[in-house]
C-alpha positions in Angstrom: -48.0 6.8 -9.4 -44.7 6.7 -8.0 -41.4 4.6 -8.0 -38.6 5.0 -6.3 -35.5 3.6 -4.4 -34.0 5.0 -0.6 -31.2 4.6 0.5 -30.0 4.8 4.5 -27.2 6.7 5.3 -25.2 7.6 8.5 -27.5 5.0 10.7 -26.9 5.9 14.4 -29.3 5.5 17.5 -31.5 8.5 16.9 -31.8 9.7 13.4 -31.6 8.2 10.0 -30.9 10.5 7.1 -31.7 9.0 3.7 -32.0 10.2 -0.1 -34.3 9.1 -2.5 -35.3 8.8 -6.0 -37.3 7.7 -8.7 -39.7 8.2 -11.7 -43.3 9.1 -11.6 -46.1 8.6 -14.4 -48.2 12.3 -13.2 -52.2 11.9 -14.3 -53.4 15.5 -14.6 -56.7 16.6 -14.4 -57.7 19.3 -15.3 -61.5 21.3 -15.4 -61.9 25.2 -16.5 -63.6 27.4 -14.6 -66.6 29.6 -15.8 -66.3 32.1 -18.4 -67.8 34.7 -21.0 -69.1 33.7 -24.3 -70.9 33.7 -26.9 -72.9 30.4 -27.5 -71.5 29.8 -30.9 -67.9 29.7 -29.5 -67.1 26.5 -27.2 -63.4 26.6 -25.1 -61.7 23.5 -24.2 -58.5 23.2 -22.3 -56.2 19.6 -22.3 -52.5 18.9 -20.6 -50.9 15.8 -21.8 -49.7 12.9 -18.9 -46.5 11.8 -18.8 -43.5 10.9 -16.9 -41.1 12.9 -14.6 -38.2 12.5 -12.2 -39.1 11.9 -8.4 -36.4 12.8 -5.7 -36.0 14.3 -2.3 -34.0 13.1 1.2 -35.2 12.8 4.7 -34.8 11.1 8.0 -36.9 9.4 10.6 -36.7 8.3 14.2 -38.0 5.5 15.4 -39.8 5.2 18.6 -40.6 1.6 18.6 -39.3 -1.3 15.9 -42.3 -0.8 14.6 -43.4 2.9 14.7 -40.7 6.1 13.4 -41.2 9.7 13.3 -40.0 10.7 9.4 -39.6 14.5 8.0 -39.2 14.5 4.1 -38.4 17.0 1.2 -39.4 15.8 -2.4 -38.9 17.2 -5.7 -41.6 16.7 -9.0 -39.9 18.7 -12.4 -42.7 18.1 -14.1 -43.8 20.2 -17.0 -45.9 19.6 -19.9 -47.6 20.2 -22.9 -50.9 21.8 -22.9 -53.6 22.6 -25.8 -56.2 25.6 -25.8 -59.1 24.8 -28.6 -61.5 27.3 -29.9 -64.4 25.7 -31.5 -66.0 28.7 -33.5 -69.5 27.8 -35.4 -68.3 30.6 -37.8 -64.7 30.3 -37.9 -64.3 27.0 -37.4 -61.5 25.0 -35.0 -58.2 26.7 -33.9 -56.0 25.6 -30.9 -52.8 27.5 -29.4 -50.0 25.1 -27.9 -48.6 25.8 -24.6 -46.6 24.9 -21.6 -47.4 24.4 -18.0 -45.2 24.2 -15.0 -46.2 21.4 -12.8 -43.1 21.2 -10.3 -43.8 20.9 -6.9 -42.1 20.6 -3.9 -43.7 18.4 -1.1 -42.6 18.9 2.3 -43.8 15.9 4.7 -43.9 15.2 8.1 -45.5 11.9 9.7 -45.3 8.9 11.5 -45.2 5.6 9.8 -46.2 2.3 11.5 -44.8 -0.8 9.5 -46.9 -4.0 9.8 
C-alpha cells in the first residue's frame, strides 16, 4: 500500500515533468522452495512487514483532457529483517537473524484515462 504526494512542475503544452513521494507499508510474502532433509529436521523461513520511503519523478502528455501518455521512475529502499528457524527433533529449536534487500526500482510507462 502506497501514499504519496506529486507535484507539477514546468507545465507547458506538451510535457509535464513532476516528482513524487511518499511512504509505503510493503506486505512480503514469502514461500521456500524444495529442499534436502532429513524428516526430523523442519526449515522455516519469515521477513518482517514494515514501512519504507516511496519516491520517483515523471512526466505525462496528454492527448485528450481526459486521456495522458505518463513515463515514471520510482524508488522502494526497503530492507528488512528476516529469521531462518531450524526445528531439530534432537537438537531442538535454533534460528539465525538476517537481512534482506528489498529495494526496487520500478520503471513505468502507460496511459491513464481519468474518469
Amino acid at each position: 500500500m502506497i501514499i504519496c504526494f506529486q507535484g507539477e512542475f514546468l507545465q507547458n503544452k506538451y510535457v509535464s515533468p513532476y516528482a513524487f513521494a511518499g511512504g509505503a507499508f510493503v506486505f512480503t510474502g514469502f514461500k521456500m522452495g524444495a529442499y534436502a532433509s532429513i524428516p526430523e529436521v523442519k526449515i522455516e523461513q519469515r521477513i518482517e512487514n514494515g514501512l519504507s520511503f516511496y519516491f520517483g519523478f515523471g512526466a505525462r502528455t496528454d492527448l485528450t483532457s481526459k486521456m495522458s501518455l505518463f513515463s515514471e521512475v520510482s524508488y522502494l529502499p526497503r530492507t528488512a529483517s528476516a529469521k531462518t528457524i531450524f526445528t531439530d527433533m534432537n537438537r531442538g529449536v535454533s534460528s539465525e537473524d538476517f537481512e534482506v534487500n528489498l529495494r526496487t526500482i520500478h520503471l513505468k510507462f502507460g496511459l491513464r484515462y481519468f474518469f
